[in-house]
VEXZA-454535 format. One record per residue: residue in three letters; x, y, z of N, C-alpha, C in turn. Coordinates in nm, 2 decimals, decimal comma. Each point is the difference from the previous one (the first is absolute). Example, Ala and Ser with C-alpha at 12.3 -4.5 7.8 and 13.67 -1.06 7.14 Angstrom:
! VEXZA-454535
> ALA:1,32:-0,57:0,78:-0,09:0,12:0,00:0,09:0,12:0,00
> SER:-0,04:0,11:-0,07:0,09:0,11:0,00:-0,08:0,11:0,08
***
This chain:
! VEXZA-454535
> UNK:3,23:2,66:-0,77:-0,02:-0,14:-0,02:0,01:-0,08:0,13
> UNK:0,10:0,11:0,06:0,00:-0,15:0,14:-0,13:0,05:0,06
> UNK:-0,01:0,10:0,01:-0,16:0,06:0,06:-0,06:-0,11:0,03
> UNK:-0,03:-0,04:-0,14:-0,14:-0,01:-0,03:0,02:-0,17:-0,01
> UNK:0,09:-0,06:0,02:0,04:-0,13:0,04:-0,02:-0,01:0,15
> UNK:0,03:0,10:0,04:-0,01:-0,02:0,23:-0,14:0,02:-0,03
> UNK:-0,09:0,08:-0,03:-0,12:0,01:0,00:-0,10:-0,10:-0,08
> UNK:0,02:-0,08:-0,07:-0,03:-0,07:-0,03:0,01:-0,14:0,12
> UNK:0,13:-0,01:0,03:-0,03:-0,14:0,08:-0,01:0,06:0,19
> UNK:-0,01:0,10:0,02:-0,12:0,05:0,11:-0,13:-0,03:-0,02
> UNK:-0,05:0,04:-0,13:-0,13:-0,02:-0,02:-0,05:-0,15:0,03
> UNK:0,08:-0,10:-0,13:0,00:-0,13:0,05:0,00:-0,06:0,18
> UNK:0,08:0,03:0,01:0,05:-0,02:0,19:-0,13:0,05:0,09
> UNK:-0,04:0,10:-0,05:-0,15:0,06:0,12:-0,09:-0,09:-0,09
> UNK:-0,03:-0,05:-0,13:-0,10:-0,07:-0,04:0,01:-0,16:0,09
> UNK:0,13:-0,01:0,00:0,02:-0,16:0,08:-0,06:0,01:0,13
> UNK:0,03:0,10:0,06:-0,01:0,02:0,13:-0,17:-0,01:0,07
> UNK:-0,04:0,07:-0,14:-0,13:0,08:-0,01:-0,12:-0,22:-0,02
> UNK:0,03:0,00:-0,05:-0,02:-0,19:-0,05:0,02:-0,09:0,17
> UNK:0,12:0,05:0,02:0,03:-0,13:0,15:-0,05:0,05:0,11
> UNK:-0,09:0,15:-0,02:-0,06:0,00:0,14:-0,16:0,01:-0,01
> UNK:-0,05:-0,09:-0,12:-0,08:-0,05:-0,01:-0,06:-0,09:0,10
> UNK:-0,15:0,01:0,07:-0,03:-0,11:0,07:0,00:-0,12:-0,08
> UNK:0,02:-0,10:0,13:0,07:-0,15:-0,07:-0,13:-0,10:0,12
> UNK:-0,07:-0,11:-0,08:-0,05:-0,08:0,08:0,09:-0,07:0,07
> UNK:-0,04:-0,01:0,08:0,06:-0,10:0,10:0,00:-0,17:-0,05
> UNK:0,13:-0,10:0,01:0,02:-0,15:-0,07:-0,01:-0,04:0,13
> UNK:-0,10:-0,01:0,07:-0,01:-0,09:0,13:-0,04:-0,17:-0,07
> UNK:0,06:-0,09:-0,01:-0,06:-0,13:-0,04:-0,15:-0,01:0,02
> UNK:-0,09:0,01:-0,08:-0,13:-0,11:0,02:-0,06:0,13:0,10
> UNK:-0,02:0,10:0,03:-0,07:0,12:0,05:-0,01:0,09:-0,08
> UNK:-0,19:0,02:-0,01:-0,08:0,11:-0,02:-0,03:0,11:0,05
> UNK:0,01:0,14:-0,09:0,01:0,11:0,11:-0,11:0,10:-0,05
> UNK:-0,06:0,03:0,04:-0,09:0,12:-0,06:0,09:0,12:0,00
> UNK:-0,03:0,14:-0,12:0,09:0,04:0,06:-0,11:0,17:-0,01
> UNK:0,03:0,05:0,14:-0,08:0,10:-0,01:0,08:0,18:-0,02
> UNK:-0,04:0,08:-0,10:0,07:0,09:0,01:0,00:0,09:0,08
> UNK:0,13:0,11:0,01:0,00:0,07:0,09:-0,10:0,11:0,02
> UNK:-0,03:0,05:0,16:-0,13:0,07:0,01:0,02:0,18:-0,08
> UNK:0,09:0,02:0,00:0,07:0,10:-0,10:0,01:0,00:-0,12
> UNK:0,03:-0,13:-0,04:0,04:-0,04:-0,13:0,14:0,03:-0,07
> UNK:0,08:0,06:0,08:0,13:0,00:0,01:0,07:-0,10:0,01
> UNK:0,00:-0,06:0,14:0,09:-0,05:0,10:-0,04:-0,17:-0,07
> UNK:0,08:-0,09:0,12:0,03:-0,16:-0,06:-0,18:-0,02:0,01
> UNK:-0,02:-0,09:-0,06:-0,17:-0,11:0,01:0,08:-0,11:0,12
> UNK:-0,12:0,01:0,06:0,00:-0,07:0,13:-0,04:-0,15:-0,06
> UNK:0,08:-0,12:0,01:-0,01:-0,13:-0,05:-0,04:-0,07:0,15
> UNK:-0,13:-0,10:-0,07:-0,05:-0,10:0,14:-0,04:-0,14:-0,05
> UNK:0,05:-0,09:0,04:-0,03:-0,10:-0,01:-0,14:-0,06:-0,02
> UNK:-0,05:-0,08:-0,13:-0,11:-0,10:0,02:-0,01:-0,05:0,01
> UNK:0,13:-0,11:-0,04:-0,01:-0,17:-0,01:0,12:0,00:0,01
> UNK:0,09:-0,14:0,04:0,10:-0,08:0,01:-0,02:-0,10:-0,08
> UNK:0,08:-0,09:0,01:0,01:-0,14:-0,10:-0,07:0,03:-0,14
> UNK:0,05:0,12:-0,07:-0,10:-0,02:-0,16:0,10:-0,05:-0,11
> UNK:-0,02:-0,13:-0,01:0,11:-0,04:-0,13:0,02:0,12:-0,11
> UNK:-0,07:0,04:-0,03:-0,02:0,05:-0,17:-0,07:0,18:0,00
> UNK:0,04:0,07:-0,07:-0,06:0,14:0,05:-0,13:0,02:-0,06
> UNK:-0,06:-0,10:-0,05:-0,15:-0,05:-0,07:-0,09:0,01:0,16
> UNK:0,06:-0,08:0,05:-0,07:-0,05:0,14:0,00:0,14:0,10
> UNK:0,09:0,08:-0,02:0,03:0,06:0,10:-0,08:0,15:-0,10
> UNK:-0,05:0,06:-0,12:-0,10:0,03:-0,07:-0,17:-0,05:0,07
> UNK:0,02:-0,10:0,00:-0,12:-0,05:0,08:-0,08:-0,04:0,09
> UNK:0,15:0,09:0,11:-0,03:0,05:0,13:-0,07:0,10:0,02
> UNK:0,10:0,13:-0,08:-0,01:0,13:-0,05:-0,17:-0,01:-0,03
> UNK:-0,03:-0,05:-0,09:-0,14:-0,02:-0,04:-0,15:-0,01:0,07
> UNK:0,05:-0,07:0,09:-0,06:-0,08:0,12:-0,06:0,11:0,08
> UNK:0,14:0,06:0,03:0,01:0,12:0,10:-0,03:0,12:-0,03
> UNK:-0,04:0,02:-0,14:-0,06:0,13:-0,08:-0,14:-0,04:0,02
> UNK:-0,04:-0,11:-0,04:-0,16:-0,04:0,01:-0,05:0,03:0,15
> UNK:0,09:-0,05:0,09:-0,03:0,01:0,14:-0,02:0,15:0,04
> UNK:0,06:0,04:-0,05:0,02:0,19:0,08:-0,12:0,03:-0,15
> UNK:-0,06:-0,01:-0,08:-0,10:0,04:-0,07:-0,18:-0,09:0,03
> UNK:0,05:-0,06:0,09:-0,13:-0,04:0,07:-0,08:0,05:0,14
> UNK:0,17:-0,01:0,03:-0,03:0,15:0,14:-0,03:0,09:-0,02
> UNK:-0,01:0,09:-0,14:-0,05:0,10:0,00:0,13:0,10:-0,08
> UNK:0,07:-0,07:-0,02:0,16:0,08:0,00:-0,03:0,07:-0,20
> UNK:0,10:0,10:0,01:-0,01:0,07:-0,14:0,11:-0,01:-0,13
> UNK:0,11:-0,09:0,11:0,11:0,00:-0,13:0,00:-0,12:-0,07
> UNK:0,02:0,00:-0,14:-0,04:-0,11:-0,10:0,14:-0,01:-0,04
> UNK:0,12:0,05:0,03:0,13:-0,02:-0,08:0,11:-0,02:0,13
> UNK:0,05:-0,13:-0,04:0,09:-0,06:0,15:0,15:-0,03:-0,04
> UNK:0,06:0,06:0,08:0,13:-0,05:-0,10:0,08:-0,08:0,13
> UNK:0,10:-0,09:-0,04:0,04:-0,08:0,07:0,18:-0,05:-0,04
> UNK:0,09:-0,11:0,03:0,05:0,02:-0,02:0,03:-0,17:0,01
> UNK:0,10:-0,06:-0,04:0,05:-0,11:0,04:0,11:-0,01:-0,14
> UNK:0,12:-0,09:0,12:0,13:-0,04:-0,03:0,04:0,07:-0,09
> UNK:0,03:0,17:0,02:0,08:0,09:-0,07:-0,08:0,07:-0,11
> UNK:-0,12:-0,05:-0,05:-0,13:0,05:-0,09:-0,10:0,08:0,10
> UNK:-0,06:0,09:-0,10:-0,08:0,02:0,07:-0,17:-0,03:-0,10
> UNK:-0,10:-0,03:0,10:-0,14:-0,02:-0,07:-0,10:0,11:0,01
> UNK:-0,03:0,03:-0,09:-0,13:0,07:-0,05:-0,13:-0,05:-0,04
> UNK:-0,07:0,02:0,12:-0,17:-0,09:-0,04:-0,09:0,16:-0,04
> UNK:-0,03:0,02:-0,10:-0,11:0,09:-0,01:-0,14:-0,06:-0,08
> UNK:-0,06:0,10:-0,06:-0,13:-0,05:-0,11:0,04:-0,08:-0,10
> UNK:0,12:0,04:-0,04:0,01:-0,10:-0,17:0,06:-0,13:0,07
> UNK:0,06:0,00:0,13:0,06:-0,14:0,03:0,11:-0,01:0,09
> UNK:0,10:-0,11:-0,05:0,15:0,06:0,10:0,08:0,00:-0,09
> UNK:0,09:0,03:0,02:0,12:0,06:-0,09:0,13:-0,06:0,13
> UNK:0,10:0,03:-0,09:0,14:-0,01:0,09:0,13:0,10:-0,08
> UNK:0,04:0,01:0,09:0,12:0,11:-0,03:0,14:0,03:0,15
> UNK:0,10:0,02:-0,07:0,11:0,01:0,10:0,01:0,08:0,07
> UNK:-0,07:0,11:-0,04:0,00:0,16:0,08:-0,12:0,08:0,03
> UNK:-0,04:0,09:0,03:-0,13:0,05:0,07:-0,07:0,04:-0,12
> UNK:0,09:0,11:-0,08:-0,03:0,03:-0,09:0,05:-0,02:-0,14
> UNK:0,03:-0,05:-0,04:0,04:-0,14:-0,12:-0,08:-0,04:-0,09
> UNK:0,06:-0,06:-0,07:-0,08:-0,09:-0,11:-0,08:-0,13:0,05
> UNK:-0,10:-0,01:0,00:-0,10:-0,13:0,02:-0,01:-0,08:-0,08
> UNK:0,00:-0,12:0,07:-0,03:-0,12:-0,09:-0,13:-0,09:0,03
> UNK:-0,13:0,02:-0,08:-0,11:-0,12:0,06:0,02:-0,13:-0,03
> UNK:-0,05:-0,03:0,16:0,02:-0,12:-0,01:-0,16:-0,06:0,05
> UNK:-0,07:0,06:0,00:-0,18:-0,06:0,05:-0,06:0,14:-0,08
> UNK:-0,09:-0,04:-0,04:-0,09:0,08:-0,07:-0,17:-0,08:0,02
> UNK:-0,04:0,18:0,07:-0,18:-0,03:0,08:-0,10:-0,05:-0,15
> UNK:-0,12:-0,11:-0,02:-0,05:-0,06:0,00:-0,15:0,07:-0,01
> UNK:-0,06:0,01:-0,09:-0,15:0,13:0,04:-0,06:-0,02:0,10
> UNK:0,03:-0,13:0,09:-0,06:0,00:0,16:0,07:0,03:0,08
> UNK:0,14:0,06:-0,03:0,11:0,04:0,11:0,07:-0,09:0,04
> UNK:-0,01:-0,14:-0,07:0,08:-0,09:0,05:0,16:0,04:-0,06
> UNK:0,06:-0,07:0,07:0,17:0,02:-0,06:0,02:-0,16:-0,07
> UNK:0,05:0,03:-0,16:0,05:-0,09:-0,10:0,17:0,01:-0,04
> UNK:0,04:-0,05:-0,06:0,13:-0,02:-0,08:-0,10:0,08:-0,14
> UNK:0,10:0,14:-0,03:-0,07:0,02:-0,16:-0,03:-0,07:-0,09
> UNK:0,09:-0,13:-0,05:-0,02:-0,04:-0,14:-0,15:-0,11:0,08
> UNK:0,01:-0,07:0,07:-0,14:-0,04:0,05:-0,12:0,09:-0,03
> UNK:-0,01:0,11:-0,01:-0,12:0,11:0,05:0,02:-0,01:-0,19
> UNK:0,13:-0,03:-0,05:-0,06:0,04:-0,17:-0,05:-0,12:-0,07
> UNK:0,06:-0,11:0,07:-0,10:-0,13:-0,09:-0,17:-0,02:0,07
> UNK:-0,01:0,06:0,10:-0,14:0,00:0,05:-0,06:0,10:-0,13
> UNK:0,04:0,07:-0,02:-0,09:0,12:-0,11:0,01:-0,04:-0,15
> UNK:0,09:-0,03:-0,04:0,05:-0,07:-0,12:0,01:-0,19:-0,05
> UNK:-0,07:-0,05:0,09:0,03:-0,10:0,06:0,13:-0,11:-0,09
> UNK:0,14:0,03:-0,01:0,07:-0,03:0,02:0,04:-0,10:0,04
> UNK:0,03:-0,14:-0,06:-0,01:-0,08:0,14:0,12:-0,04:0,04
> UNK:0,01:-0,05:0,08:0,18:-0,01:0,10:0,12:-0,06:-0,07
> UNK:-0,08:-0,14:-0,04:0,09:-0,10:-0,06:-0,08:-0,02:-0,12
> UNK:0,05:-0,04:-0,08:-0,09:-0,08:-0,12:0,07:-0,17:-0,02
> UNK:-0,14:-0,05:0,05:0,06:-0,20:0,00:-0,02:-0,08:-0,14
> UNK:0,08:-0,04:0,01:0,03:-0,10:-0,13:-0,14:-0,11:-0,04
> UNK:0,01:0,01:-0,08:-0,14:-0,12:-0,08:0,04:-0,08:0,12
> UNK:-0,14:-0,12:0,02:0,04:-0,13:0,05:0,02:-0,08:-0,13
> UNK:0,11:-0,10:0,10:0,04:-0,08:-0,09:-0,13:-0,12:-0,07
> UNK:0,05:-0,04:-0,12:-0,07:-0,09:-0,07:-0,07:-0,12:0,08
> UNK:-0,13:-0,04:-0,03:-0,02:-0,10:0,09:0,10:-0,13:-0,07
> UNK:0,01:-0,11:0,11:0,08:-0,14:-0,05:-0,06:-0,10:-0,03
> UNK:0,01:-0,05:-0,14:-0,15:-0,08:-0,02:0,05:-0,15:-0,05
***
């Protein structure tokens, strides 16, 4: 019984361990970082700055963006960018961007591509097809006679 109690919270203990040496974006205030992996694919991903001053990690998405179109006009082949800002990291591929706390994690979209490739807010992209409309406005009022 006690065995299998020490072995038990060893397992636990290498699982913690195994969690906190996960790569961690970098919380630099208001800097965007592309982040490129390692040439092994082992080792750390080499993080580089794109932008400074980005309020919002929307903005700093559509740096990333910018700078994927730019290296696919030169000629370049990679279509999936990952990046990083204030402790998240971003994921621009074909379906869109996504966000998530860890490299390999759970994603969350937050832009979804447009059948021209543009980048939308999802539920926007569903009232364009359903047309849906935003708000619904109240009768006008009676005329005053």
């Amino acid at each position: 019984m006690r065995v299998l109690t020490l072995a038990a919270v060893t397992a636990a203990a290498l699982a913690m361990v195994a969690c906190d040496s996960a790569i961690k974006a970098p919380y630099t205030q208001g800097v965007c970082y592309v982040v490129m992996p390692a040439e092994d694919g082992k080792g750390e991903p080499e993080l580089s700055v794109v932008a400074r001053d980005q309020p919002q990690i929307e903005f700093c998405a559509a740096r990333l963006e910018e700078m994927r179109l730019r290296f696919l006009r030169m000629g370049g082949s990679r279509r999936e960018i990952t990046g990083a800002y204030q402790g998240q990291f971003i994921f621009i591929d074909r379906i869109g961007v996504s966000f998530s706390r860890t490299l390999d994690g759970n994603r969350f979209i937050a832009l979804a591509r447009t059948g021209d490739g543009r980048l939308a807010i999802p539920a926007a992209i569903q009232r364009e097809m359903d047309g849906t409309p935003i708000a619904v406005a109240a009768p006008p009022p009676e005329p005053a006679n």
